[in-house]
N, C-alpha and C positions, 0 to 999 in steps of 0.2 A: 167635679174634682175627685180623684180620686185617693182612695182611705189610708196611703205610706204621705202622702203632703200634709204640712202640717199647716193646721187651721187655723183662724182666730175668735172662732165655736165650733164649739163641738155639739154634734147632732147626733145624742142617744139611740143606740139602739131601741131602746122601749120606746122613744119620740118616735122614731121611721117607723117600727112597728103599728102603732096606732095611727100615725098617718095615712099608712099604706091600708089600713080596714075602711077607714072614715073615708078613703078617696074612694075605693070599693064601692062603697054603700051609694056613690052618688054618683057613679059609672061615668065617671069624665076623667078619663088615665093624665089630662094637661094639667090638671089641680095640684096646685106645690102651697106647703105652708107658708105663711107668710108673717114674719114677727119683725113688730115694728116697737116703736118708743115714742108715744106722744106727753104733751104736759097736761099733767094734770095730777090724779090722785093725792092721798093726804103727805106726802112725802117730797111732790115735784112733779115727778115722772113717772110713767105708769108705762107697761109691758100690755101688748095688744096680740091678740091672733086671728089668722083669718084665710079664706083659703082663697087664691088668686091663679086665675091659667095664664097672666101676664109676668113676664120676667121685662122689667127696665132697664134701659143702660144705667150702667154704672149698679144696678143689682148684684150681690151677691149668693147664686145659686151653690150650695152643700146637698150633696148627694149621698144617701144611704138607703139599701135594699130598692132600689129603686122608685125612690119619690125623692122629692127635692126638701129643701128649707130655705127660701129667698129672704133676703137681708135689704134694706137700701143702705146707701151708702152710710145717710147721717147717722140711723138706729146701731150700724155696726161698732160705729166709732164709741158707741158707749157700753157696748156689748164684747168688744176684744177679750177675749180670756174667759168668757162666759161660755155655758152650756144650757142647752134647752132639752129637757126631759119631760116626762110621762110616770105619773104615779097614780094608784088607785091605792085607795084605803079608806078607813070608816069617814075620816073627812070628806069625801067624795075622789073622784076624778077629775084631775087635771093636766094642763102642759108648768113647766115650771120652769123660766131663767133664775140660773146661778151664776150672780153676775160681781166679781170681784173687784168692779170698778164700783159700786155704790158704796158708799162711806155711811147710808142708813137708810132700812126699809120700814115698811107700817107693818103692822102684825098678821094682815093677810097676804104678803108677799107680792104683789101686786105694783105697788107703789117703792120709787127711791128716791135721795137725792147722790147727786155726784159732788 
């Protein structure tokens, strides 16, 4: 997709960045991130990551600097209006959804419910 359409995530610059090193590092250029939404965690629902050279029908592929970010259908529906970034700091390094449909998260950001 390209970057004047508008999305229903947004895929940080510092998220493509990092992806684009991490795909590097393991020299399979077909590796797209993959974030997903399964149940669980103290909240409901927990946010997953994971790296996939499969794109599914009905997947949603976001392209930036050239690497992807695939979506499946149902994880986007709770995802609309969210963003996935990349932070480093003394807490460690991580990927992070900022996701405006949760109505409450657990204290390591990990977990919601809707």
């Amino acid at each position: 997709m390209s970057d004047d359409v508008a999305l229903p995530l947004e895929f940080t610059e510092a998220a493509a960045n990092k992806v684009k090193h991490l795909i590097a590092d393991e020299d399979n250029p077909n590796l797209k991130l993959r974030v997903y939404i399964t149940g669980g965690g103290c909240s409901g629902f927990q946010y997953g990551f994971t790296f996939d050279d499969q794109v599914n029908e009905g997947d949603m592929t976001i392209e930036k600097q050239g690497v992807g970010l695939v979506v499946d259908p149902m994880s986007l529906q709770y995802l609309v209006g969210g963003s996935v970034d990349y932070t480093e700091g003394l807490e460690g390094s991580r990927f992070i959804v900022t996701n405006p449909n949760a109505k409450s998260t657990c204290g390591c950001g990990s977990s919601f419910s809707v």
